[in-house]
C-alpha positions in Angstrom: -5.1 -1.1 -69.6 -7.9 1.2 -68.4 -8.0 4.5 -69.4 -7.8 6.6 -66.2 -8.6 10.1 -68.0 -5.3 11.4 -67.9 -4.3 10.8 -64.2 -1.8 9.2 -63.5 -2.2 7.2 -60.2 1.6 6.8 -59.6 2.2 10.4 -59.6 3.1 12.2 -56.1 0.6 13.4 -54.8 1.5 17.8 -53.7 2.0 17.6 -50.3 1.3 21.1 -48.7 2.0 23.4 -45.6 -0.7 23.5 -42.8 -1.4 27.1 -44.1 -0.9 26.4 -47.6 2.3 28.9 -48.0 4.8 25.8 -48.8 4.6 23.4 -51.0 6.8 19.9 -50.7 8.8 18.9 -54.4 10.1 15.8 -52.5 13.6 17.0 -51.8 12.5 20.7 -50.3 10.0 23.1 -49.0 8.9 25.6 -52.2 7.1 28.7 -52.1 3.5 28.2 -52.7 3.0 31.9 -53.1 4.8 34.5 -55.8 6.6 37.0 -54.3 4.1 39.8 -55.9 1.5 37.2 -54.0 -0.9 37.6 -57.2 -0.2 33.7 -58.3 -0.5 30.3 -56.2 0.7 26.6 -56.6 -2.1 24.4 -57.0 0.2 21.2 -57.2 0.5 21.6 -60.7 0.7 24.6 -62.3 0.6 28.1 -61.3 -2.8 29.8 -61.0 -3.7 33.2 -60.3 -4.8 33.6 -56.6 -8.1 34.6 -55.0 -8.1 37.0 -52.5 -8.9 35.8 -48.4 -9.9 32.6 -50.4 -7.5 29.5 -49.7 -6.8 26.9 -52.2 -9.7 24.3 -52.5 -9.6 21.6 -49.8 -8.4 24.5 -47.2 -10.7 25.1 -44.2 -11.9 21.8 -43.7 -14.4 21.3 -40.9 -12.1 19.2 -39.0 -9.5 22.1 -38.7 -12.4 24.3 -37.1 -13.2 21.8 -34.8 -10.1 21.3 -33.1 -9.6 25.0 -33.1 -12.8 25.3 -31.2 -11.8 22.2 -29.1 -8.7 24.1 -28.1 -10.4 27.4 -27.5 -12.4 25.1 -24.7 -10.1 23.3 -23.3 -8.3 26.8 -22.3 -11.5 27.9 -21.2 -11.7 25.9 -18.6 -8.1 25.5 -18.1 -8.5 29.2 -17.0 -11.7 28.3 -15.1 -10.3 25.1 -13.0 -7.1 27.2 -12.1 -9.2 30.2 -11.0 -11.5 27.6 -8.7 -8.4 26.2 -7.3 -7.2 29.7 -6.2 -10.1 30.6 -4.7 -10.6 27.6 -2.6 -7.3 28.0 -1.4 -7.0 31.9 -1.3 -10.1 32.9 -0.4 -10.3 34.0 2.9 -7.1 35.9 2.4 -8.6 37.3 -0.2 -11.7 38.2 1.9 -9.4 39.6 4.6 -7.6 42.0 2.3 -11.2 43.6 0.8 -12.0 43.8 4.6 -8.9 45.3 5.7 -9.5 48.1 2.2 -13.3 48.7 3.2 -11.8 49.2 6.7 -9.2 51.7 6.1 -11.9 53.6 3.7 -14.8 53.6 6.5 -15.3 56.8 8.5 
């Protein structure tokens, strides 16, 4: 039998919340945070918690990225949608600043 340094490999692995508040015990969402918010769940025992750090493993690159790729896409959401209305609306548009620059004219 190899000697696997006190791991057990069979053991469930912590599953935890997408902003590390919950933790998963197999049957129910848990607290990962005391109430006083001074201790965290680390999967295994409670440890005393770092302020505006998250638990090790948080923050991964790949979380940024898909924020950022999200932040883009409604970027130019935004921009195709304001295109679309002024190909359409334009003139209009035009017609009302004319009709404005009109009724302020001498």
């Amino acid at each position: 039998m190899a000697d696997t340094g006190g791991y057990d490999p069979h053991a469930p692995q912590t599953r935890f919340s997408a902003d590390w508040a919950w933790w998963w015990d197999g049957a129910e969402w848990k607290p990962a945070i005391s109430p006083d918010r001074l201790w965290r769940w680390d999967g295994q025992r409670w440890v005393p918690a770092v302020v505006g750090r998250p638990p090790s493993g948080a923050g991964t690159g790949a979380g940024i990225a898909v924020t950022v790729a999200i932040f883009v896409g409604v970027l130019l959401f935004a921009s195709l949608i304001v295109v679309v209305v002024l190909l359409t609306m334009g003139s209009q548009i035009a017609n009302v600043f004319s009709n404005v620059v009109a009724a302020l004219g001498p």
